[in-house]
C-alpha positions as YAML, in Angstrom:
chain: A
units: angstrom
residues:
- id: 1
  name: UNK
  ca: [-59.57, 23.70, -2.83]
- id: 2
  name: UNK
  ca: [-61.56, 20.59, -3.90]
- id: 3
  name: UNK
  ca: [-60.38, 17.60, -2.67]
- id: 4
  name: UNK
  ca: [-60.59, 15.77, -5.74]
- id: 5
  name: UNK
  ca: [-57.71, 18.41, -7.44]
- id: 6
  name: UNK
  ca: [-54.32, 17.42, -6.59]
- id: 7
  name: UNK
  ca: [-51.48, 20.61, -5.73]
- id: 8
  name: UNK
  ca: [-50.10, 21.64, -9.23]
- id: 9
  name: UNK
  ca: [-46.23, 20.84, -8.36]
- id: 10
  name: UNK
  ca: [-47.89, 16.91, -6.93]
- id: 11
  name: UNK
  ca: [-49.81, 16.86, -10.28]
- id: 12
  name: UNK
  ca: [-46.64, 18.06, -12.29]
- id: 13
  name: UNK
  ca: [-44.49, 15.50, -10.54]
- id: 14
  name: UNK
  ca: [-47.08, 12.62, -11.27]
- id: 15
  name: UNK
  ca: [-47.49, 13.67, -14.88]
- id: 16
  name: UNK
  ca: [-43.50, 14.21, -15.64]
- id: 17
  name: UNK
  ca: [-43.16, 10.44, -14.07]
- id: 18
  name: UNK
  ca: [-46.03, 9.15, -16.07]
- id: 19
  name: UNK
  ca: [-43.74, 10.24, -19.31]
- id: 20
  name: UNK
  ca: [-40.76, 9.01, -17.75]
- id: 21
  name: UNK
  ca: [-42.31, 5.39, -17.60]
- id: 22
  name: UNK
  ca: [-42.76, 5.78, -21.66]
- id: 23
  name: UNK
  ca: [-39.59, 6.52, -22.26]
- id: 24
  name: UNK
  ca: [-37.54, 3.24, -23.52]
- id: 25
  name: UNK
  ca: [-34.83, 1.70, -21.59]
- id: 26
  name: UNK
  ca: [-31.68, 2.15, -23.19]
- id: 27
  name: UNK
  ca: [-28.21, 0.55, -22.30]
- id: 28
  name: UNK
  ca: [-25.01, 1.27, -23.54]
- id: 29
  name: UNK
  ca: [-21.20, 0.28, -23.45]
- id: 30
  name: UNK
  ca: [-18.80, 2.64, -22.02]
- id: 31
  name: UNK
  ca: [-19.04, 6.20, -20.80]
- id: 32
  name: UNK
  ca: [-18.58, 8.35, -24.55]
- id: 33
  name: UNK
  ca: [-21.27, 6.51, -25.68]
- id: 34
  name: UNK
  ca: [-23.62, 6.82, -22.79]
- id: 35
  name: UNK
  ca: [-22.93, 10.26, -22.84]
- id: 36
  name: UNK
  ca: [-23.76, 10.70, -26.38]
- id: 37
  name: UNK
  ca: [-27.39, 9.00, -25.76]
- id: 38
  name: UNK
  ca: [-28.08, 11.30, -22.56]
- id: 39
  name: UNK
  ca: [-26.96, 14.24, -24.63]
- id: 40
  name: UNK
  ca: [-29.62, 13.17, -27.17]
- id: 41
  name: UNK
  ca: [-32.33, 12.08, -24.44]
- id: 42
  name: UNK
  ca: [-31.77, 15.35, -22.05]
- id: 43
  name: UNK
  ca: [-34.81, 15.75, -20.16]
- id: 44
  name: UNK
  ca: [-36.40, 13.12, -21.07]
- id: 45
  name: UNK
  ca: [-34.77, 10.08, -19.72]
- id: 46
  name: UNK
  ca: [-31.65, 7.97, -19.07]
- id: 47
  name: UNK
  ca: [-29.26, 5.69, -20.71]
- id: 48
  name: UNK
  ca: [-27.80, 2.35, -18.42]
- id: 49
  name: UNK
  ca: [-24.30, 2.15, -18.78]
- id: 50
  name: UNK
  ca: [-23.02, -1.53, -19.21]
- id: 51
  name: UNK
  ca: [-19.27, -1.42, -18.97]
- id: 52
  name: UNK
  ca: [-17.98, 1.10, -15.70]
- id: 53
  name: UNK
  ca: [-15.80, 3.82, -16.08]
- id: 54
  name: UNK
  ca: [-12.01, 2.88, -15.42]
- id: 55
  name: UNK
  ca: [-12.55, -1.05, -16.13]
- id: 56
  name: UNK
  ca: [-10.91, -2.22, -19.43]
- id: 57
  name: UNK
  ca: [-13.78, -2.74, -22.12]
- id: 58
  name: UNK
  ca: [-12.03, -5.40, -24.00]
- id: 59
  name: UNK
  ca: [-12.20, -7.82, -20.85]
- id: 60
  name: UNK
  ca: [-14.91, -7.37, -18.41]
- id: 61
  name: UNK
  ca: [-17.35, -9.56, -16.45]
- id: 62
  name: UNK
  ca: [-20.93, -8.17, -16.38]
- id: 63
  name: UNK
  ca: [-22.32, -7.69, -12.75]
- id: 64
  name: UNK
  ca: [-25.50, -9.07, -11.90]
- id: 65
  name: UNK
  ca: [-26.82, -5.05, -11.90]
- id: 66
  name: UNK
  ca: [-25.59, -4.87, -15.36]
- id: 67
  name: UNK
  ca: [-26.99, -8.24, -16.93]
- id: 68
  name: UNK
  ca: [-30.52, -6.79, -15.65]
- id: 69
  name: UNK
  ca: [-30.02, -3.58, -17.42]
- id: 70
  name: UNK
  ca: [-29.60, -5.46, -20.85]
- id: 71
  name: UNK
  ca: [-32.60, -7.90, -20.16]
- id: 72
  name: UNK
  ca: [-34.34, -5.06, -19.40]
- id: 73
  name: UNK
  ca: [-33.12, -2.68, -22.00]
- id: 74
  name: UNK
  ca: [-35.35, -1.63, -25.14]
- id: 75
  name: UNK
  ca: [-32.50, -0.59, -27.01]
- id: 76
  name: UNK
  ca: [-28.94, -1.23, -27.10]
- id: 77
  name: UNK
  ca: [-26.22, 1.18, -28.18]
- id: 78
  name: UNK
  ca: [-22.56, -0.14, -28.62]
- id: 79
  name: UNK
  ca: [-19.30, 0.25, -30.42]
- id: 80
  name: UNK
  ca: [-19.16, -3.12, -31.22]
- id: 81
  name: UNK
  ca: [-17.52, -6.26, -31.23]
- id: 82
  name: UNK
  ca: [-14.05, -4.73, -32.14]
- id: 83
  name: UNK
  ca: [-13.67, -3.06, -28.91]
- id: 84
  name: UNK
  ca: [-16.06, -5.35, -26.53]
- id: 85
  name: UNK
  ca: [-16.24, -8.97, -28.19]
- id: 86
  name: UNK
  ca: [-17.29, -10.72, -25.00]
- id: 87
  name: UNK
  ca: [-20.09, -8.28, -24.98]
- id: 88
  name: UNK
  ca: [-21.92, -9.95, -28.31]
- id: 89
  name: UNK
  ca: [-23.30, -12.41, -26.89]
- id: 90
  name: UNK
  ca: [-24.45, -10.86, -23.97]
- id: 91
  name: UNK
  ca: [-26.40, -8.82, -25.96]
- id: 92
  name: UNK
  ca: [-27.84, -12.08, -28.04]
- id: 93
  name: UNK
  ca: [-28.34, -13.90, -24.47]
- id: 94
  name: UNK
  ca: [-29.85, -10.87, -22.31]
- id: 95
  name: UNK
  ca: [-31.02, -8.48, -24.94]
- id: 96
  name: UNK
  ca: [-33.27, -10.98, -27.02]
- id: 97
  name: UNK
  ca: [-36.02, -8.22, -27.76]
- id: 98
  name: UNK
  ca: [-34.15, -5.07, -27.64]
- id: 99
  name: UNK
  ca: [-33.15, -3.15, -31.06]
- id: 100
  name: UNK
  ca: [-29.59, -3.13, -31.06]
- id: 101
  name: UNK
  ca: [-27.54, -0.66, -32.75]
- id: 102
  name: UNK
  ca: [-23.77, -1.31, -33.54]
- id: 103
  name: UNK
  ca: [-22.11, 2.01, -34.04]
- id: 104
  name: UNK
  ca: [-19.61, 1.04, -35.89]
- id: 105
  name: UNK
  ca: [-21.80, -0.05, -38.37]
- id: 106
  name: UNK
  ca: [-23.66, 2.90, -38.77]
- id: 107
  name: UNK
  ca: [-23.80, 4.42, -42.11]
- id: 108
  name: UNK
  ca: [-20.92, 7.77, -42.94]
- id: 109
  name: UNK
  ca: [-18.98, 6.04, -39.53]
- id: 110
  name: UNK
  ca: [-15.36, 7.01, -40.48]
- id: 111
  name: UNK
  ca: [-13.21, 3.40, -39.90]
- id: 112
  name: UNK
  ca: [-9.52, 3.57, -39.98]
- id: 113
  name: UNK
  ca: [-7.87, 0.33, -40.14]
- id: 114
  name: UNK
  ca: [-5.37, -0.53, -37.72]
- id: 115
  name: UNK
  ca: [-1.72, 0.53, -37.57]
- id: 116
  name: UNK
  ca: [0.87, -2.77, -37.36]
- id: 117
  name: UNK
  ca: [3.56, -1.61, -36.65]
- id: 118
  name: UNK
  ca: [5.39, 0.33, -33.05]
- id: 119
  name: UNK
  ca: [6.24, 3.47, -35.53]
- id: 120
  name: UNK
  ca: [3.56, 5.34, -37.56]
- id: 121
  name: UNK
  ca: [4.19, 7.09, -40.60]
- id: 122
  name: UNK
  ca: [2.37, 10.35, -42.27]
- id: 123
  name: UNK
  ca: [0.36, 8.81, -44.30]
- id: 124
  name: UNK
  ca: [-1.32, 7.12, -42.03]
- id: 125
  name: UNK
  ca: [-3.59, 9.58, -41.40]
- id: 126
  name: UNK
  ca: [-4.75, 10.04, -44.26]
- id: 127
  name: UNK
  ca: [-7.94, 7.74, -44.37]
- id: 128
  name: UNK
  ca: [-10.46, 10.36, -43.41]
- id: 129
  name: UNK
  ca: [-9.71, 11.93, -47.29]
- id: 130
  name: UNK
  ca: [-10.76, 8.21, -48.85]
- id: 131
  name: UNK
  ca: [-13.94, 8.76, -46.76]
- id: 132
  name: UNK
  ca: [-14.82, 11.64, -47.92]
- id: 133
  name: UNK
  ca: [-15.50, 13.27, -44.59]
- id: 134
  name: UNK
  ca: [-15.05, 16.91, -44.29]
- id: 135
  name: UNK
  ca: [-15.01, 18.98, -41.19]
- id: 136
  name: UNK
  ca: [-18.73, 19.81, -41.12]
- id: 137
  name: UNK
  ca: [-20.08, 17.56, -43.31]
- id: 138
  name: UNK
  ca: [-21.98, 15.71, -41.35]
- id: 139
  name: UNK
  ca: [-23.89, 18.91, -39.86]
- id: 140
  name: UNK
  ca: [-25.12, 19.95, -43.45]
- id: 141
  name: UNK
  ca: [-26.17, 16.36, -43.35]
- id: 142
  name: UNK
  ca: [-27.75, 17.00, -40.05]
- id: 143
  name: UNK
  ca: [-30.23, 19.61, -40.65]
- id: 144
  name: UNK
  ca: [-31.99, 17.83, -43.36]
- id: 145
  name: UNK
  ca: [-32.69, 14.95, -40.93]
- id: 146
  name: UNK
  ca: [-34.08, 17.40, -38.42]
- id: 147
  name: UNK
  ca: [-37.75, 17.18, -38.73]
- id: 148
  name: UNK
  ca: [-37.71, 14.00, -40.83]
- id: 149
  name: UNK
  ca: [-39.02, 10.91, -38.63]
- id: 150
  name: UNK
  ca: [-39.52, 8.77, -40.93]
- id: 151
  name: UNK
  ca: [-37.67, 6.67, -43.55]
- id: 152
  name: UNK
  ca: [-34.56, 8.99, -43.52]
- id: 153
  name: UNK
  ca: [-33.65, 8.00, -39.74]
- id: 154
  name: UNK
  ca: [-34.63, 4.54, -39.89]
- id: 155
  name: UNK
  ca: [-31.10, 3.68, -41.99]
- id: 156
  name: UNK
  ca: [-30.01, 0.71, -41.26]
- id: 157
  name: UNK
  ca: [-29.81, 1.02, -37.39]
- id: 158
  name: UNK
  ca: [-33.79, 0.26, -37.24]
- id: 159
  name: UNK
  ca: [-32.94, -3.35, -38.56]
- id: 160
  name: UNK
  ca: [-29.80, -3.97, -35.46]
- id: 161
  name: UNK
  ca: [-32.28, -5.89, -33.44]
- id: 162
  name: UNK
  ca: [-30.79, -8.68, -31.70]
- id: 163
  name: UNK
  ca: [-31.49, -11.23, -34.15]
- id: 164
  name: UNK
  ca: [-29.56, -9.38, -36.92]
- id: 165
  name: UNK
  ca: [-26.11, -10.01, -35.39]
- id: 166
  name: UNK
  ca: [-25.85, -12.92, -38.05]
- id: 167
  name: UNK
  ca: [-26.27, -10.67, -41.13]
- id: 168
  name: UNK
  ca: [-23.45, -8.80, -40.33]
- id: 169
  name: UNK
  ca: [-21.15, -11.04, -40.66]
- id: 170
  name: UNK
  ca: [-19.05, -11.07, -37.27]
- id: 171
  name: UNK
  ca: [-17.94, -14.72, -38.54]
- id: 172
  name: UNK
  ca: [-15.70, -13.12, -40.96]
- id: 173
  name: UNK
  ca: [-13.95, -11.08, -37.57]
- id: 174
  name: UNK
  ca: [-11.56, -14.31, -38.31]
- id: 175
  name: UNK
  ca: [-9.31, -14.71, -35.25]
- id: 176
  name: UNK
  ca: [-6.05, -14.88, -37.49]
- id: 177
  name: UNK
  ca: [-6.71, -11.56, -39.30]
- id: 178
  name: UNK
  ca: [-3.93, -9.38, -37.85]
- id: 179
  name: UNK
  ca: [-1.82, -12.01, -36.75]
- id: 180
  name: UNK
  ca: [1.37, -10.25, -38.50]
- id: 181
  name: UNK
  ca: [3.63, -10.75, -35.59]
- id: 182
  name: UNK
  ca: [4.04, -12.18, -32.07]
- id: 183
  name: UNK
  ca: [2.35, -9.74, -30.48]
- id: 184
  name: UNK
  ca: [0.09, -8.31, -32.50]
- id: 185
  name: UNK
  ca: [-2.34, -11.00, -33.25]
- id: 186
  name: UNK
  ca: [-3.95, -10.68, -29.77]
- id: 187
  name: UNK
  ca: [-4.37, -7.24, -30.21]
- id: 188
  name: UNK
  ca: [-7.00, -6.98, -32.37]
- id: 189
  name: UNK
  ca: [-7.93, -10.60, -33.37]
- id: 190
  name: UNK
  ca: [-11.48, -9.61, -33.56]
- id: 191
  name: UNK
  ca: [-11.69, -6.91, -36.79]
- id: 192
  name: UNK
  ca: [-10.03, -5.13, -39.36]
- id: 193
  name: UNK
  ca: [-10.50, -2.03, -38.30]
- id: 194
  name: UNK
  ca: [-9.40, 0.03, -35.13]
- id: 195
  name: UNK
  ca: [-12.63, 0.85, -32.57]
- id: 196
  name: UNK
  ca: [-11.38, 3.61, -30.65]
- id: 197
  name: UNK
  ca: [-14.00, 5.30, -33.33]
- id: 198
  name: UNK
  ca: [-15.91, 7.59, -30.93]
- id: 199
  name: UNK
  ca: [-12.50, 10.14, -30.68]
- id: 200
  name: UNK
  ca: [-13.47, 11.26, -34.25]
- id: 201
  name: UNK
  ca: [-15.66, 14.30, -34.19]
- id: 202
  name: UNK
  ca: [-17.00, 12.76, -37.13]
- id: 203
  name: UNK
  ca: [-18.08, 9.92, -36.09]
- id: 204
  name: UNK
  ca: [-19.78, 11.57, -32.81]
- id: 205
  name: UNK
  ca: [-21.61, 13.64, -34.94]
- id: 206
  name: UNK
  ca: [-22.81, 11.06, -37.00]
- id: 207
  name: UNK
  ca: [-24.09, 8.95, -34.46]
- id: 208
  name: UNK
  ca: [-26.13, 11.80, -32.91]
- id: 209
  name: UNK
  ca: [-28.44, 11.36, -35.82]
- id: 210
  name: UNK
  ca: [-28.50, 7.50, -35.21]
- id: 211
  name: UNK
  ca: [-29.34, 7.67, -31.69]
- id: 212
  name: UNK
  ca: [-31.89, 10.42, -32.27]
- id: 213
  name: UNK
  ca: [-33.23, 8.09, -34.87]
- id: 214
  name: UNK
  ca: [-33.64, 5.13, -33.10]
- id: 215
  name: UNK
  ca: [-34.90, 6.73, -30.21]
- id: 216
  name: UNK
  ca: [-37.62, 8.71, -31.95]
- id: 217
  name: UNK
  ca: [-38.56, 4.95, -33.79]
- id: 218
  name: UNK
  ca: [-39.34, 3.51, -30.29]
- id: 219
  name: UNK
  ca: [-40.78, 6.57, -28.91]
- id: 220
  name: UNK
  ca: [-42.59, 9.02, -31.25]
- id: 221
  name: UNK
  ca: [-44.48, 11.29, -28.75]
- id: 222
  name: UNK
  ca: [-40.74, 12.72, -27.74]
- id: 223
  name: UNK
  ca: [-39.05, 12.31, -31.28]
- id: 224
  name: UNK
  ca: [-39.28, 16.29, -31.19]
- id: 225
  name: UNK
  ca: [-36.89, 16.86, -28.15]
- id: 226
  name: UNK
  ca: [-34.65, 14.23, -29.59]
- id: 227
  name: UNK
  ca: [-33.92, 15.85, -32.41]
- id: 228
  name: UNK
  ca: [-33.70, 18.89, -30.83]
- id: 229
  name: UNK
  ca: [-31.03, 17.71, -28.59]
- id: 230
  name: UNK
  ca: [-29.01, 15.93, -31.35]
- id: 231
  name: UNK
  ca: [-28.82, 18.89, -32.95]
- id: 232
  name: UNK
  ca: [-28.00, 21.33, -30.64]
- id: 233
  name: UNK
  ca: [-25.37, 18.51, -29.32]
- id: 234
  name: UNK
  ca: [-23.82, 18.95, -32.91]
- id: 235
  name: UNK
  ca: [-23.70, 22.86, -32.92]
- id: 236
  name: UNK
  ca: [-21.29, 21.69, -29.23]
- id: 237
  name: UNK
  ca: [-19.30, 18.96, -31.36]
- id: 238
  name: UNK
  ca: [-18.30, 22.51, -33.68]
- id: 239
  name: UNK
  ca: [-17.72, 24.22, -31.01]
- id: 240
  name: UNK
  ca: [-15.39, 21.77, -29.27]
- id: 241
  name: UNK
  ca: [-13.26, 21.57, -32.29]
- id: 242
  name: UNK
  ca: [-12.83, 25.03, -32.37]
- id: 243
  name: UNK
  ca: [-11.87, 24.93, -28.78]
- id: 244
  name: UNK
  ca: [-9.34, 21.98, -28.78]
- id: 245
  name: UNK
  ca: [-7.57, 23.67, -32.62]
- id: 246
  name: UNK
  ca: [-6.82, 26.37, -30.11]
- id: 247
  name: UNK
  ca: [-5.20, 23.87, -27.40]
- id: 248
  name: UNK
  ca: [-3.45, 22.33, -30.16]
- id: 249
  name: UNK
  ca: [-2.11, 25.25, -31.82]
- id: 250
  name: UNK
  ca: [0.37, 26.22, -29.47]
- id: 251
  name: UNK
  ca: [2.72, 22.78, -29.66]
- id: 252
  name: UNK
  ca: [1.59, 21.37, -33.32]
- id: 253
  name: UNK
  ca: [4.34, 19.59, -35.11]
- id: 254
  name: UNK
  ca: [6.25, 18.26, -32.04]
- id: 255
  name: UNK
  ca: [6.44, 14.59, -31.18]
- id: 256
  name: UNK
  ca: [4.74, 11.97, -28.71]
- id: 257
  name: UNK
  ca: [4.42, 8.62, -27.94]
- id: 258
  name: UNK
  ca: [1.26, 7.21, -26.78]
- id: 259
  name: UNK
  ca: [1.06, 4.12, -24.43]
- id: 260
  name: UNK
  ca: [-1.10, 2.04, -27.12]
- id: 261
  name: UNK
  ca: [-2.64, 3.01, -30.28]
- id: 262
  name: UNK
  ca: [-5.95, 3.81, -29.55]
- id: 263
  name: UNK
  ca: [-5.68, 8.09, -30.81]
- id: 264
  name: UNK
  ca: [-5.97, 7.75, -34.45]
- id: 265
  name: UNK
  ca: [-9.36, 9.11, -35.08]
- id: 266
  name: UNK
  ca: [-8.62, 11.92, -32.13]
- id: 267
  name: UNK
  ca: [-5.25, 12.27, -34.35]
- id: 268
  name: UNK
  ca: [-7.09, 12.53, -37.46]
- id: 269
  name: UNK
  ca: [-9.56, 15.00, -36.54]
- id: 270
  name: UNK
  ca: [-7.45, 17.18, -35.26]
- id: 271
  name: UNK
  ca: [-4.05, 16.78, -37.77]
- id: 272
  name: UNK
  ca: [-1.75, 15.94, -34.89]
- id: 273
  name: UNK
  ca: [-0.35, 12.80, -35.88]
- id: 274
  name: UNK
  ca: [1.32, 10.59, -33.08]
- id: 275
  name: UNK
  ca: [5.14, 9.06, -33.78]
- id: 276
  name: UNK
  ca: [4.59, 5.69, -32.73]
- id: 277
  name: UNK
  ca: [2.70, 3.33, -29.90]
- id: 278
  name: UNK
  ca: [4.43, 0.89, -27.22]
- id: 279
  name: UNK
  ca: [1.78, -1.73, -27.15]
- id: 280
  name: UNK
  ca: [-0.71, -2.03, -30.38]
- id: 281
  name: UNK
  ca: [-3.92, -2.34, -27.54]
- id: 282
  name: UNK
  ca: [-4.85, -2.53, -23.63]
- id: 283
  name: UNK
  ca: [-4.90, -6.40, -24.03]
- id: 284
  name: UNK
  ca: [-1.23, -7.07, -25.00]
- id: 285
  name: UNK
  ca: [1.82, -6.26, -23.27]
- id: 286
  name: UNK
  ca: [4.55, -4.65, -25.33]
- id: 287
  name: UNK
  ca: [7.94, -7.04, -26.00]
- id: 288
  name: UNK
  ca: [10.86, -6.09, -25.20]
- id: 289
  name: UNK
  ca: [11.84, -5.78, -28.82]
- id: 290
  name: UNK
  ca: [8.90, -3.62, -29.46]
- id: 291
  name: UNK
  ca: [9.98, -1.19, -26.53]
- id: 292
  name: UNK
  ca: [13.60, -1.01, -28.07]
- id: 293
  name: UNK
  ca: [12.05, 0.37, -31.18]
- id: 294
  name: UNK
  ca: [10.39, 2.77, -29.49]
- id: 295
  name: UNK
  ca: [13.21, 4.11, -27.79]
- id: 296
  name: UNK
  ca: [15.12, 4.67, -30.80]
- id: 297
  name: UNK
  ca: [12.27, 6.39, -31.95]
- id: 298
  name: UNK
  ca: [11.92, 8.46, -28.77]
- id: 299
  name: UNK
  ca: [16.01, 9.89, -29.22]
- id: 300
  name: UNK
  ca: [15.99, 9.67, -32.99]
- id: 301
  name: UNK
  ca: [12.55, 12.63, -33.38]
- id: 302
  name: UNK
  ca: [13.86, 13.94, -30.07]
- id: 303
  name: UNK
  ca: [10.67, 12.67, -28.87]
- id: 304
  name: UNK
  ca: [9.09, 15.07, -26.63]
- id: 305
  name: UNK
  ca: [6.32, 13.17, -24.54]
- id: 306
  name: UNK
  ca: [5.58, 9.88, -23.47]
- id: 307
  name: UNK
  ca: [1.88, 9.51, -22.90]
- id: 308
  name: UNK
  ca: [0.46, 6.74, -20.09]
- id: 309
  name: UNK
  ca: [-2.99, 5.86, -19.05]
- id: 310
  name: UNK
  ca: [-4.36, 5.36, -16.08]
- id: 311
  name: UNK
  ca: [-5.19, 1.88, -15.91]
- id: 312
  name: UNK
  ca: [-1.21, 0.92, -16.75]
- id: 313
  name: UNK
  ca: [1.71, -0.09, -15.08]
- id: 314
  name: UNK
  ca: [3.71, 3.20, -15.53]
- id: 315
  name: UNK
  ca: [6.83, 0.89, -15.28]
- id: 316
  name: UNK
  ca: [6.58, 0.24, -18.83]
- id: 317
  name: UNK
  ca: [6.80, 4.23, -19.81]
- id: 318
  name: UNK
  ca: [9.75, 4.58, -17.72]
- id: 319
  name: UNK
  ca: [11.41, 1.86, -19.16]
- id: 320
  name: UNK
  ca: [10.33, 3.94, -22.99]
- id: 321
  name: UNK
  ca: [12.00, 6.94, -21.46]
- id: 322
  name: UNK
  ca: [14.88, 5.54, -19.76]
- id: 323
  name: UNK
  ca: [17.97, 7.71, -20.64]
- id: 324
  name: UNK
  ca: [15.68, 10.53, -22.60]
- id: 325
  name: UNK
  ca: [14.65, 13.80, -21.40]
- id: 326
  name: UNK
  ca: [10.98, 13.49, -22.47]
- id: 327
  name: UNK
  ca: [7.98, 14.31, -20.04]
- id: 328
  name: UNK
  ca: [5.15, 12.49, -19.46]
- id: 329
  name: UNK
  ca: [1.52, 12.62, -19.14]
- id: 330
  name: UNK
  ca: [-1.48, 10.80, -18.79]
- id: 331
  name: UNK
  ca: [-4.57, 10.12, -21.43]
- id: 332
  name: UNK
  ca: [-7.36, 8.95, -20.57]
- id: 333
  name: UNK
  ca: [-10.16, 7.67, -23.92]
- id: 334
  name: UNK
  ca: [-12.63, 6.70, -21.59]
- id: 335
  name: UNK
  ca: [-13.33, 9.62, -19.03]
- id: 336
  name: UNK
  ca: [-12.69, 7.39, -16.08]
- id: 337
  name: UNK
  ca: [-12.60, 9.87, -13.61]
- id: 338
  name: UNK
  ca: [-15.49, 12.12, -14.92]
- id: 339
  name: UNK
  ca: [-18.90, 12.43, -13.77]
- id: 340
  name: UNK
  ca: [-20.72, 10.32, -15.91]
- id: 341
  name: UNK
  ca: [-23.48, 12.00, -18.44]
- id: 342
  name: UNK
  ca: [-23.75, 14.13, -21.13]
- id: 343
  name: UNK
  ca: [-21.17, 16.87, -20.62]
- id: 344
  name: UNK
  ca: [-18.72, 13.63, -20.04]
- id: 345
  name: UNK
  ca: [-17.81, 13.14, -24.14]
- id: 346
  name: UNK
  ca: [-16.74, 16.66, -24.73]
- id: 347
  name: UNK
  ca: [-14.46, 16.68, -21.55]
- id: 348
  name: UNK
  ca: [-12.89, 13.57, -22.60]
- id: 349
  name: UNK
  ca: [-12.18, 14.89, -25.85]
- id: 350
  name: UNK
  ca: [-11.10, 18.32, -23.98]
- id: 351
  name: UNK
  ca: [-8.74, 16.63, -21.15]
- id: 352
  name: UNK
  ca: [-6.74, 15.14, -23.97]
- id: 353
  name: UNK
  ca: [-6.45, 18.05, -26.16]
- id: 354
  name: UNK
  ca: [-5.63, 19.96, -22.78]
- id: 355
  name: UNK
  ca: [-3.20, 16.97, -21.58]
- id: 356
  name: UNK
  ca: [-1.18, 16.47, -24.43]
- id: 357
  name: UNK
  ca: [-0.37, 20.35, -24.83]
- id: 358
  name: UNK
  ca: [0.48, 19.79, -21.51]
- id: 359
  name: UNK
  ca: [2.65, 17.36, -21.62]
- id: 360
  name: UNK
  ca: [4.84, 19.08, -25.28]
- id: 361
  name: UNK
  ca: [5.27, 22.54, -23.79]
- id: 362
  name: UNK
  ca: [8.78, 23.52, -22.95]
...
């Protein structure tokens, strides 16, 4: 062998790292969205995740590790300010160069406003019908964006760099919004809407597209396997509703409680509406008033469950149940104990189909 030719697998290894250097850095919020955006960048590269699994994205101090993976990041991918407000201008401060796209914002997100009071009603639920979102809407959509780089993708994600926090008008996120009682106000001082958005199957699916979009933008030479993944990641999102229907089926109709509202759009998607929520968000403590109202609620629909999380004080639940017979069981939004990546959305979504069936069978 000439000694100016290099053993295939060395060559093979020096090429595939050559690409991997091309590939943009991209940072993200929590672990669903992170494992959206390594869904969509499979073998190509990897996403930096800003906010750990388990901590509480509402409040959280970046680590020094983190801060350098949003100075260093080419594109951002969050939520929001809704569900991470200190986060904003971390991104203006660390992320000056990077395109930033807001999630939320992105256009056919569903948004459901949030719910005020301890008890929820039916009709509640029935935003998704105002948006017009069927179930598999958004995968007709889909396929015409498939091998269409260009103008199509670029929506308005392309223009969330980090100077365009201004034009969308996170002034207006007035502090004294929601402030319709003691304890809601803190709750969710920061929006009108609720940002637990990436539980809708919906939503997911539309911000496949996004990410594959924005991606492809700052890297055209892999826009192909982008795509590719986005859509294959959608023909999964079908096949996870399918999957959870069938978890579902068994105990629809009977009632829960849920520690704090954050199931709406998982509610939505799947038709099984929740009877009420002891705190309105993981930043507020529930008042004693708002716990008594619960408990009638709990004997009144012979509530069934009680569901906790794992970053509460599980105190609080058994004061809910005291003097019912109703189980209890724990949901977890976030995926705190999975393996991070991109099977970790679907088993979030999965583990509380799975946990809540749990939790209402006799």
């Amino acid at each position: 062998m000439s000694r100016n030719l290099l053993p295939l697998s060395l060559s093979a290894t020096l090429l595939a790292s050559a690409a991997w250097a091309d590939v943009p850095k991209v940072a993200t919020d929590i672990a669903p969205v992170h494992s959206l955006v390594s869904r969509v960048m499979d073998g190509v590269g990897e996403a930096s995740l800003i906010v750990p699994s388990g901590a509480t994205p509402h409040e959280y101090s970046l680590r020094p590790s983190e801060a350098a993976a949003l100075q260093d990041a080419d594109l951002v991918f969050w939520i929001g300010p809704d569900l991470t407000p200190w986060m904003e201008n971390a991104i203006e401060t660390l992320a000056g160069s990077a395109t930033v796209s807001t999630l939320m914002e992105t256009d056919g997100t569903l948004e459901l406003p949030f719910r005020e009071s301890a008890l929820f009603e039916a009709h509640d639920h029935d935003a998704k019908d105002d948006h017009g979102h069927d179930d598999h809407a958004h995968d007709e959509a889909a396929h015409d964006h498939e091998h269409d780089h260009d103008d199509d993708h670029a929506k308005d994600d392309h223009a969330d760099d980090a100077h365009s926090h201004d034009d969308h008008g996170h002034d207006d996120h007035g502090h004294d919004d929601h402030a319709h009682d003691d304890e809601g106000h803190a709750g969710h001082a920061h929006g009108a809407h609720d940002p637990h958005a990436w539980l809708s199957l919906d939503n997911a699916s539309v911000w496949l597209n996004a990410i594959a979009a924005q991606l492809s933008a700052a890297d055209p030479e892999n826009a192909g396997a982008y795509y590719a993944n986005a859509t294959a990641a959608r023909e999964e999102l079908d096949s996870l509703r399918t999957e959870v229907n069938a978890i579902l089926d068994p105990v629809r109709r009977q009632n829960f409680i849920v520690f704090h509202d954050a199931y709406q759009y998982f509610e939505n998607t799947f038709d099984f509406p929740a009877s009420g929520a002891i705190s309105f968000s993981d930043a507020t403590d529930a008042s004693p008033a708002r716990i008594a109202e619960i408990q009638n609620r709990v004997t009144e629909q012979d509530i069934r469950c009680v569901l906790s999380e794992p970053q509460f004080d599980p105190k609080i639940v058994a004061a809910v149940m005291d003097g019912s017979e109703a189980k209890t069981g724990v949901l977890d939004p976030l995926g705190s104990d999975l393996d991070l990546g991109a099977d970790l959305y679907g088993n979030v979504v999965r583990n509380l189909a799975r946990a809540l069936a749990d939790c209402l069978q006799s």
